[in-house]
Residue, then its C-alpha position, 0 to 999 in steps of 0.5 A: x888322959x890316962x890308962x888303967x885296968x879295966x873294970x866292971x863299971x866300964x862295961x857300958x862304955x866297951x860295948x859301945x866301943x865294940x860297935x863303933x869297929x868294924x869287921x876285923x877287930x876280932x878279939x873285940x866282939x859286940x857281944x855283952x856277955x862275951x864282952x863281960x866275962x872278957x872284962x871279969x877275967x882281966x879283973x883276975x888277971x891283973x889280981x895275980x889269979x891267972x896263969x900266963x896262958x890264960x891272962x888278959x891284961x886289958x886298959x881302958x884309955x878314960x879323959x879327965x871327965x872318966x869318960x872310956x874313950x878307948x881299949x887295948x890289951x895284952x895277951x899273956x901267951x897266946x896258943x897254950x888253951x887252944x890252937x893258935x893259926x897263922x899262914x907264914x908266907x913262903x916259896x915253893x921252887x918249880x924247876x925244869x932244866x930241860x924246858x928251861x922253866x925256873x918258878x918262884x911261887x909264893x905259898x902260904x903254910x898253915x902253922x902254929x909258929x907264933x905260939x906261946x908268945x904274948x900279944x898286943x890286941x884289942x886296940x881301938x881309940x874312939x874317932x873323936x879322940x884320934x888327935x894328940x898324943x892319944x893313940x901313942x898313949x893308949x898302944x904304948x902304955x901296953x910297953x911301959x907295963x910289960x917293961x915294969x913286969x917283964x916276968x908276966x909276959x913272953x920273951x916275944x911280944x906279937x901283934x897281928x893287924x887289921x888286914x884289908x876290907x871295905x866298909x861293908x866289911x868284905x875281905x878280898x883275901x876271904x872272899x878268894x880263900x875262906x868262903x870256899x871252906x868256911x861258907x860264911x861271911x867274913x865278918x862272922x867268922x871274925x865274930x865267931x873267933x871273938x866270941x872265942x869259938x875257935x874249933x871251927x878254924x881247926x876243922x874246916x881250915x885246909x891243912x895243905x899248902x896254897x899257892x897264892x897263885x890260885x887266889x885272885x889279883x885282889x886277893x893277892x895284893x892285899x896279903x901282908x897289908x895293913x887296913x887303911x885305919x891301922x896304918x898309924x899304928x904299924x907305923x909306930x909299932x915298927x919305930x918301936x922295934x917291930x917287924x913282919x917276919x912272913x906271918x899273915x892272918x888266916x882270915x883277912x892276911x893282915x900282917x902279924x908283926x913281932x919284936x924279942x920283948x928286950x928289944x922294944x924300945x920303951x921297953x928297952x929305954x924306960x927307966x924307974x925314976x923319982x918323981x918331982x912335981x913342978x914346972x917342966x919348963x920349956x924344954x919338956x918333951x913328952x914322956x910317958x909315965x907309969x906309976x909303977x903299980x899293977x892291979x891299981x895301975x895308971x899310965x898318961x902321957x905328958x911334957x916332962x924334964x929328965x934330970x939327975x935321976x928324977x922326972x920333973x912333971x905338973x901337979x896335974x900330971x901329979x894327979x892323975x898318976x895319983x902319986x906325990x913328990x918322992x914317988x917312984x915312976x917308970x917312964x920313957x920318952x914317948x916317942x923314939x928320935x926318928x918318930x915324929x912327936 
């Protein structure tokens, strides 16, 4: 397996994977022509032709047959073209001595704190190919090309997650909050957003405080949780250094995790090394591997031997990076001692 820059011949294979998401995925449209534009500007991008605000780094995990089995991406900074919405969870204290009354109620803010940070987005991995070291591959790689151009991207990266809904994609937290000012459907104002029409938000989103204790029961409980789907990769975004900070989405209040760009861990632990091609031998782990490279970039992951400045890695390793011996690489441990491999 192996990530790359998305290109236009890809374009079929993204729409199908498009479909296949659900609600909730909204920088992922069903939309070709959306979707198409979407992939002609991270061609720009990874070209050096955008400027941060507007950049759209975007990989394609493809197998060895070249078949695109998943997408995930990188924001450059999000909030600099249009506004950029989050609730941020706070409390509002009501108190009376005279009654003997003392109340914490947790309150959403409408703000544009996050703003001009980058963003991991648009992650989606084909159900066939959830097994292995897939999905670290795919989210990861995302790291290890930030750690090798660091002068792209913010000094914050951000990542809002998959709030709850059910299969027929209804969200508890819009059906109490949303529908009473948008009055539509939840997965078309995710698609709305998508498509990038984003002035709505602006228009109709109440811009005063809401106490959550005029929202639901199953509203309530859903705020700052993660769909059952995105539950793995909240996991493995945490071992890497991310954490909630009391941001939710405005539309379903998935959480929105965040981490100072130095501090991710592959980020943080990678290093440029020479390339040694061979027999990793028994006591390889598995590391992920980046060939240094920007518009013509590829990343996979693969059992590997770390040894005096050098990574020994197979010969099909070898092939897929398109690199040889004497080469250099970026890598990393794939996964952080406490996270399971």
């Amino acid at each position: 397996m192996i990530v790359r820059p998305v290109r236009n011949s890809d374009l079929p294979a993204l729409i199908e994977l498009a479909r296949s998401t659900g609600a909730g995925l909204t920088t992922l449209p069903a939309n070709e022509e959306r979707l198409a534009h979407r992939v002609g500007w991270a061609e720009k991008t990874f070209r050096g032709e955008a400027g941060r605000g507007d950049a759209d780094y975007l990989f394609v995990l493809e197998d060895d047959d070249e078949k695109v089995v998943g997408i995930s991406a990188v924001a450059g900074a999000v909030g600099l073209r249009e506004p950029w919405y989050n609730y941020r969870v706070g409390l509002t204290v009501s108190a009376s001595q005279e009654l003997n009354i003392y109340r914490e109620i947790p309150t959403l803010f409408l703000a544009n704190d996050l703003t001009g940070n980058s963003e991991l987005c648009s992650l989606f991995l084909h159900a066939d190919y959830r097994n292995g070291l897939n999905g670290r591959l795919l989210s990861k790689a995302r790291m290890l090309f930030i750690a090798e151009f660091p002068d792209l991207f913010g000094k914050k990266i951000i990542a809002e997650m998959r709030g709850i809904s059910d299969e027929q994609g209804h969200s508890p937290f819009w059906e109490s909050l949303g529908r009473h000012f948008f009055k539509m459907e939840f997965s078309q104002a995710d698609y709305l957003t998508g498509v990038g029409n984003r002035a709505f938000i602006a228009e109709l989103m109440p811009k005063f405080p809401l106490y959550s204790c005029f929202l639901s029961e199953a509203a309530r409980e859903v705020i700052g949780r993660v769909h059952v789907s995105t539950e793995p990769a909240l996991t493995m975004l945490k071992a890497e250094g991310f954490s909630y900070q009391g941001y939710v989405d405005i539309f379903d209040a998935g959480p929105a995790i965040e981490c100072e760009t130095s501090k991710i861990r592959a980020v943080r632990d990678s290093q440029a090394l020479v390339l040694a091609v061979g027999t990793p031998g028994d006591d390889a782990t598995p590391f992920l591997i980046h060939n240094r490279k920007r518009e013509d970039c590829r990343v996979t992951a693969a059992p590997a031997r770390f040894a005096a400045g050098t990574l020994v890695v197979d010969p099909q390793t070898a092939r897929r990076l398109r690199l040889s011996a004497g080469d250099q690489v970026r890598a990393v441990p794939l996964s952080p001692a406490r996270e399971s491999i």
